[in-house]
N, C-alpha and C positions, 0 to 999 in steps of 0.2 A: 266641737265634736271631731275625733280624729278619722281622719282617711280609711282606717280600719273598719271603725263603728258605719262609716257613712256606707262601704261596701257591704255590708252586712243588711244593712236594710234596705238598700238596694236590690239585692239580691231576692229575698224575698217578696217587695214592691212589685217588681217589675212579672214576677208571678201570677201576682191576683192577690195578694190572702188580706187578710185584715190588719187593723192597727194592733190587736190585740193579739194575734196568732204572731207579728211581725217582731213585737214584744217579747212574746218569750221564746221566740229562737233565739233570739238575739240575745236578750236577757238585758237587755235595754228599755231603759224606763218608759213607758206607756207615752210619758208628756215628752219625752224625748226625742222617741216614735215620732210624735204626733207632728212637732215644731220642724223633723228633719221631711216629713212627707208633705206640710205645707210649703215648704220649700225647696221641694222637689214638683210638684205640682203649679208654681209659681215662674220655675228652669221652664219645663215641659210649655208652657202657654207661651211663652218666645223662641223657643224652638220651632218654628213654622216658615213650611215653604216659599221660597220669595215670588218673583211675578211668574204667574201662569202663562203657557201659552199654546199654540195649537188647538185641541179641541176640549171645552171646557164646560161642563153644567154647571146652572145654576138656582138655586129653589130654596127655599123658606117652609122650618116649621118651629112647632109652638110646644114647648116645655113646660112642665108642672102644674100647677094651680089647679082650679076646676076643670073637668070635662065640660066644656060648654060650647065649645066651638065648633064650625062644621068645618065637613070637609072641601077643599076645592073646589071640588063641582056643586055643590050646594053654593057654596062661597059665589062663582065666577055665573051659575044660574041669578043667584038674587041680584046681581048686577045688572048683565041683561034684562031681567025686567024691570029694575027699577026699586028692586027690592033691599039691595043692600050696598053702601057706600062706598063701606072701608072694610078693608078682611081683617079677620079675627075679631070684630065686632062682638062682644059676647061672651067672649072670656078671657078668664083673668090669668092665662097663659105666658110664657117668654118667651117672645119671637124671637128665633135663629136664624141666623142667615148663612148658607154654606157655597163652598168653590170647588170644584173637584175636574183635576185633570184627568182626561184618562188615563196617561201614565202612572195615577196610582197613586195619587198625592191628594189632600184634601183640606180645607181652611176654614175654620167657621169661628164664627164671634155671635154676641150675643148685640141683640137693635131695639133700637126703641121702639119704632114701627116697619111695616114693610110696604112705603110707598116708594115711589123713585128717587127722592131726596136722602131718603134712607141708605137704598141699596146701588144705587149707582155710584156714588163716588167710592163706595169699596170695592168695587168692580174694575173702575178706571184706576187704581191705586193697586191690585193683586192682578189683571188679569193685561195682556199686553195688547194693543189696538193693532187691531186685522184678525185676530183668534178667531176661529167660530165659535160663538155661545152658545148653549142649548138650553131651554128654558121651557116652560108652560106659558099658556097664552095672558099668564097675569100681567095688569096695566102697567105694573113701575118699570116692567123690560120694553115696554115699546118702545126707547127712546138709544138703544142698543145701537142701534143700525146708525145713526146720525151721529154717533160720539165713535165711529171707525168701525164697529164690530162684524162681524158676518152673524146676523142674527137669525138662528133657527127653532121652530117652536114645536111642541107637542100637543095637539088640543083634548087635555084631562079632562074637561065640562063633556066634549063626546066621546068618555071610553080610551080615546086613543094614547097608547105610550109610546109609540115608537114608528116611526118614520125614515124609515133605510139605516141612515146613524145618526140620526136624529131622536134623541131621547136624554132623559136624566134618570136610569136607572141606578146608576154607578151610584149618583147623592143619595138617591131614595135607600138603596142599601146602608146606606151609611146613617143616614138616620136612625134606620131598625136598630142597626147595632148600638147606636148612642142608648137610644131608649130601653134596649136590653140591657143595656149594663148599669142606667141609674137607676131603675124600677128593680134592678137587685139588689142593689143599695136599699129598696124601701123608699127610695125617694130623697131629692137630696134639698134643701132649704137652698130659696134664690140666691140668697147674700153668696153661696158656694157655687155657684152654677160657673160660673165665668173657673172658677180652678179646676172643676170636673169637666168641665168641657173642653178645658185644653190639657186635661189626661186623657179622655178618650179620643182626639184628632191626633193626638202624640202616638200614643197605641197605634191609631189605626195605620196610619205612616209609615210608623217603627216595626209594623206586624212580621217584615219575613227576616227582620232581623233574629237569630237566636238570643235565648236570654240573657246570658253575658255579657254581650255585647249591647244587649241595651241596658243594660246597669253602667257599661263602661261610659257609652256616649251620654248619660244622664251625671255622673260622674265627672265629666268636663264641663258638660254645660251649668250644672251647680256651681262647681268652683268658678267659673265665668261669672256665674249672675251672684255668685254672694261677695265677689272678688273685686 
């Protein structure tokens, strides 16, 4: 595809519109479309911020499949008494796991589970030892504090989000917007999750960039990752 064609759909992309509205501005073939935004999509998911530091949240949630799952504090009560093991017990959801500086940056992948074997060594690999974390009282972060961290928590089970500057709202937000944006899609099939998920942490990133310029910088980083 030439340099032309690529700006063209770019341009559009980076928008919002559809494969099919992308199409006929362009006047470029549907499957054309289609193969140049899989791999744009593909750019975008290595496009991601390097190691975090200073003050940093950290929180887990669960994508697609059935509603079946509770919430935290249902989740962090059944525990306390004995009621529940493992979180997300229950449904057939795909756990997230996200990093977010508060400078504005944000990192998420998709996990198999979310115990501490899980989410800790993504943490000691993105996030740099001495940062403060911010987190909820879930069990796979108590082990923070002994692997270097300054580890600060919010207790969700009562009520509480916020503790001077101690919270993870900034992730929480970011969630919403994830969720908003693939529930406009209608929803998007797991097999896809991992390339929508690193267009919406790309987005959210790229946010106060103007349009052009994030066509420009997706534009380099393609010719990089197909190069």
């Amino acid at each position: 595809m030439t340099r032309a064609a690529w700006k063209k759909i770019l341009f559009w992309f980076v928008l919002g519109h559809s494969l099919r509205t992308i199409s006929q501005q362009t006047r470029i073939s549907h499957y054309s479309v289609e193969k140049a935004i899989n791999i744009t999509r593909k750019a975008m998911t290595k496009d991601v911020p390097g190691v975090f530091s200073g003050t940093v949240e950290v929180d887990e949630t669960y994508l697609g499949g059935q509603k079946k799952n509770k919430t935290k504090a249902q989740l962090l009560k059944d525990i306390l008494t004995g009621e529940e093991s493992k979180r997300g017990r229950g449904t057939t959801k795909q756990p997230v796991f996200g990093i977010l500086t508060r400078k504005g940056r944000v990192f998420a992948r998709l996990v198999d589970d979310t115990e501490a074997q899980d989410l800790l060594p993504i943490i000691a690999k993105r996030v740099k030892v001495g940062s403060r974390v911010c987190s909820d009282t879930w069990r796979a972060y108590t082990g923070l504090a002994a692997k270097g961290y300054v580890h600060r928590t919010v207790e969700h089970g009562d009520k509480e989000y916020v503790r001077g500057k101690n919270h993870i709202n900034g992730l929480e937000g970011f969630w919403g917007y994830l969720k908003r944006k693939l529930a406009a899609k209608g929803g998007v099939k797991r097999k896809y999750l991992t390339l929508f998920l690193g267009e919406y942490v790309w987005r959210y990133n790229y946010r106060e960039l103007e349009p052009k310029k994030q066509a420009v910088r997706l534009l380099k980083k393609i010719t990089n990752f197909s190069g």
